[in-house]
C-alpha positions as CSV (number, residue, x, y, z in Angstrom):
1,X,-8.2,15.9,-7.5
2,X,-9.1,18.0,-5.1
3,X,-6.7,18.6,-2.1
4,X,-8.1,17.5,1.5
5,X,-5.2,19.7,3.3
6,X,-2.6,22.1,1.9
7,X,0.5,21.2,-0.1
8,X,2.7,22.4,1.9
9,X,1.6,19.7,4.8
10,X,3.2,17.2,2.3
11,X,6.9,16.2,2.3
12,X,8.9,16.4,-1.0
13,X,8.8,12.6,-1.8
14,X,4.9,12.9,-1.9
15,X,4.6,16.0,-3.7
16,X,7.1,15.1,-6.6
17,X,3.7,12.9,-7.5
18,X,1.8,16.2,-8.5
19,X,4.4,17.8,-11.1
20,X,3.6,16.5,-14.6
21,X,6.0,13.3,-14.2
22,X,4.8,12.4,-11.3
23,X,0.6,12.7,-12.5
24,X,2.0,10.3,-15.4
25,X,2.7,7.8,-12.7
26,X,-0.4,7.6,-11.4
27,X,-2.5,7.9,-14.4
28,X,-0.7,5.0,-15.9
29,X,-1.5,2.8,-12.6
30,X,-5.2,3.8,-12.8
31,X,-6.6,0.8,-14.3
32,X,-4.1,-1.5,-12.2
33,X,-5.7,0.6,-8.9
34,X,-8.7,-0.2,-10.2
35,X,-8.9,-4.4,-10.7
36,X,-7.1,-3.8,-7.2
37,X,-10.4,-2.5,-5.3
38,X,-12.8,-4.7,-7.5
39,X,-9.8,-7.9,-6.3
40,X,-12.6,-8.7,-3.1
41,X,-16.1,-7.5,-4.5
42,X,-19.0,-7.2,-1.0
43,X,-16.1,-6.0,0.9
44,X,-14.4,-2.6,1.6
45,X,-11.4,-1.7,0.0
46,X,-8.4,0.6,2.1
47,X,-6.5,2.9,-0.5
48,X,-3.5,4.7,0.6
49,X,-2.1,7.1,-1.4
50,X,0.3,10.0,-1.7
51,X,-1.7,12.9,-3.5
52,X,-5.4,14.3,-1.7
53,X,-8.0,12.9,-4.2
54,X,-11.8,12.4,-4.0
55,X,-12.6,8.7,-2.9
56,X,-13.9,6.7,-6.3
57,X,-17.4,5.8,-6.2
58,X,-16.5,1.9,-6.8
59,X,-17.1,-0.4,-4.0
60,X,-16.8,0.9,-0.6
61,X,-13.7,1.6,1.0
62,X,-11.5,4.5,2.1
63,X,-8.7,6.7,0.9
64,X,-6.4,8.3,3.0
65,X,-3.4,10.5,1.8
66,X,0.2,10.5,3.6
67,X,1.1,13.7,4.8
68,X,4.2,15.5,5.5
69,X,3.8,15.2,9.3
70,X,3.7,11.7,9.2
71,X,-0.3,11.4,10.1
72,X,-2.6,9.9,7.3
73,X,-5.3,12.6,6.3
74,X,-9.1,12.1,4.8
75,X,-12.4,11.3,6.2
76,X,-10.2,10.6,9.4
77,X,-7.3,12.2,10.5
78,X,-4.7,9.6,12.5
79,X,-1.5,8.1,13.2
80,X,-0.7,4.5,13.8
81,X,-2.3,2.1,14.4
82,X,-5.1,3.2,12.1
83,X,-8.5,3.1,13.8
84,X,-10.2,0.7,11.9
85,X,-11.4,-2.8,12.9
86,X,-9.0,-5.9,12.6
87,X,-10.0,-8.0,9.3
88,X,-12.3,-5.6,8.2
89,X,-11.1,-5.2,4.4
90,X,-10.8,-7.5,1.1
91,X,-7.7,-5.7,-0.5
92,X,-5.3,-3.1,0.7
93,X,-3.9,-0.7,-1.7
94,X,-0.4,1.0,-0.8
95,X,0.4,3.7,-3.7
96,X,3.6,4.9,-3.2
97,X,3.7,5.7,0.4
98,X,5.5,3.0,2.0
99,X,8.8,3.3,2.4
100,X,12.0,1.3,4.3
101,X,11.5,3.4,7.5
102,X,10.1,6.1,9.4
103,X,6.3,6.5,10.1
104,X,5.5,5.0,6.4
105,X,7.8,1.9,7.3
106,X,7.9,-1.5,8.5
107,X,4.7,-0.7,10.9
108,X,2.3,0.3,7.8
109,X,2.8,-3.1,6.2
110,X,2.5,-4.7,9.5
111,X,-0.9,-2.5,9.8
112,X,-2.2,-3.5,6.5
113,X,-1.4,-7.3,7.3
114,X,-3.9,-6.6,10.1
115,X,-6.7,-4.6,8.2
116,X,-6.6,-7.7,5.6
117,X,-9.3,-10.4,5.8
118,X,-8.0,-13.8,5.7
119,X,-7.4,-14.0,2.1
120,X,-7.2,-10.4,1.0
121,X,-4.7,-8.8,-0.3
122,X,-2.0,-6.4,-0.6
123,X,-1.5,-3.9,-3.8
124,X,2.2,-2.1,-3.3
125,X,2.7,0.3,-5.7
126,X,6.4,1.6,-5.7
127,X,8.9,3.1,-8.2
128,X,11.4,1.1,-9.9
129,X,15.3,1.9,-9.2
130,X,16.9,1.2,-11.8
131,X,14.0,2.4,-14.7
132,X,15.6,5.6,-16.6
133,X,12.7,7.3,-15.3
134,X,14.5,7.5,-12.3
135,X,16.2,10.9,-13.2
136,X,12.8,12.7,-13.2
137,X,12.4,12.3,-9.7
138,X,16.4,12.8,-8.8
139,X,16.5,15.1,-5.5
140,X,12.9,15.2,-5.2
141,X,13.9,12.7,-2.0
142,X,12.4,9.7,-3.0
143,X,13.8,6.6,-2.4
144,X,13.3,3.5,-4.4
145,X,14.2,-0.5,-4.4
146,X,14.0,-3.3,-6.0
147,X,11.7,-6.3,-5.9
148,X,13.8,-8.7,-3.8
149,X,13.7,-6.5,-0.7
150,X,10.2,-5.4,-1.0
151,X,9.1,-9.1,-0.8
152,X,11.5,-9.8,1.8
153,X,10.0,-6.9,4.2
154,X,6.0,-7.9,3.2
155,X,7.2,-11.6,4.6
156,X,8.3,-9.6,7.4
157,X,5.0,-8.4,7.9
158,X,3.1,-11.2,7.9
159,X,2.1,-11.6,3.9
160,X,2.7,-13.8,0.7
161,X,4.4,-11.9,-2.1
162,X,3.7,-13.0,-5.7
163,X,6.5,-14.5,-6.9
164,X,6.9,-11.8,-10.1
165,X,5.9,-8.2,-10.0
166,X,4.4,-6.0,-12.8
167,X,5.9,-3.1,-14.3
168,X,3.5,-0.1,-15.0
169,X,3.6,3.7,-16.4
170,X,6.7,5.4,-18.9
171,X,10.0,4.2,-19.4
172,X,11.4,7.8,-19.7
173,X,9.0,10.1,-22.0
174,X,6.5,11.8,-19.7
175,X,3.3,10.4,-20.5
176,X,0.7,7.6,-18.9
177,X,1.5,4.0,-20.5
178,X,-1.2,1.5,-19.0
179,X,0.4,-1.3,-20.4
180,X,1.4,-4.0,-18.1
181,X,4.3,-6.2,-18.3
182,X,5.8,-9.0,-16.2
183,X,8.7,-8.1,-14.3
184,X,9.7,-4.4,-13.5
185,X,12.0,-4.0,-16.2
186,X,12.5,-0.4,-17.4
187,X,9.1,1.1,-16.1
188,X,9.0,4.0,-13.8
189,X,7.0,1.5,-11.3
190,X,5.7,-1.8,-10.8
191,X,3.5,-3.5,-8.4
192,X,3.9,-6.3,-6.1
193,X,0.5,-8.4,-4.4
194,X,1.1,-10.1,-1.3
195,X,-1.7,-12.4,0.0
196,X,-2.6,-12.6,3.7
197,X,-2.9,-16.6,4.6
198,X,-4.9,-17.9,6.7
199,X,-2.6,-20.3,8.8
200,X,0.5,-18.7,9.8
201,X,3.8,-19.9,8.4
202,X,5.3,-20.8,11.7
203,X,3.5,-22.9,14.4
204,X,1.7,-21.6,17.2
205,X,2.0,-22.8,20.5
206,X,-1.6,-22.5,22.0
207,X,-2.2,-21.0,25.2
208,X,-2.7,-22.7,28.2
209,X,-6.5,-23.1,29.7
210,X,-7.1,-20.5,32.5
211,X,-8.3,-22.2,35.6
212,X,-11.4,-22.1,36.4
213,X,-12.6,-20.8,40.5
214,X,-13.4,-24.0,42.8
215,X,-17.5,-24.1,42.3
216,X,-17.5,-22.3,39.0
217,X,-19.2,-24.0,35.8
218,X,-17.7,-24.1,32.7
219,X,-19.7,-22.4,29.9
């Protein structure tokens, strides 16, 4: 896992995910990451995560890390809106970089609603509040929540939560537990997919016709 820009440009939250505890997280969501970017096969994947890593050879898609200053860093380096194309990827993958506000807030999930073909959809990856796991990242300034309001703010955003998340990785020991189960329970994370629909959920008024110049054909 090579790094793609020094440690020290990532904030605490984000680099609590390279100490041992942390590297159990993620290897335990590795096979769930994985059926996440093979979700839309023929179309590119978007894989956000919080650790520099090399981009997997499966598919084609993109990996960018979160960094400390708030700009996501990889084969591009941006804020923001990202620039990539509207409805240009089958599934989104957040690992543990959105948060309730600040530059990894509200907007990112409004941005991946955006990226998503009609369809696709959202992986969130986030830790789980009240798993006992909890204490190993205590001060590391992470912040964690619980389903309820995760679903809540991906509605927010334009997207369809699953009605029941998955809980993934250790309970407390510090080692990778692939298992998945249904419901969050005591795991150190879980995931929640959110689907983007293709008619919105609230009517649309249409726009009026613009008027055409006296003498001017319609096409």
């Amino acid at each position: 896992m090579p790094a793609q820009f020094p440690v020290r440009q990532m904030d605490a939250a984000h680099a609590w995910f390279l100490t041992e505890a942390g590297r159990a997280v993620l290897a335990s969501e590795e096979d769930a990451v994985a059926r996440a970017l093979a979700d839309r096969p023929g179309q590119p994947w978007l894989w956000c995560g919080p650790v520099p890593r090399e981009t997997p050879a499966q598919g084609r898609g993109l990996y960018l890390t979160a960094g400390g200053d708030g700009r996501w860093h990889g084969k591009v380096r941006c804020d923001l809106p990202l620039p990539l194309p509207t409805e240009s990827f089958g599934a989104v993958v957040l690992q543990h970089v959105a948060r309730r506000q600040g530059p990894f807030g509200p907007e990112l999930l409004r941005e991946a609603a955006r990226l998503l073909v009609t369809g696709g959809r959202l992986w969130l990856f986030v830790l789980n509040p009240l798993a006992p796991y909890r204490w190993r990242w205590q001060g590391s300034g992470i912040s964690a929540f619980e389903p309820l309001g995760w679903r809540r703010r991906l509605r927010e955003a334009g997207l369809e939560p699953d009605p029941v998340s998955q809980g993934l990785g250790p309970s407390w020991a510090v080692r990778a537990s692939p298992l998945v189960q249904q419901g969050p329970g005591l795991r150190a994370a879980f995931v929640l997919r959110a689907e983007k629909r293709s008619m919105p959920l609230t009517p649309v008024r249409p726009r009026a016709a613009l008027p055409l110049a006296q003498g001017v054909p319609a096409a």
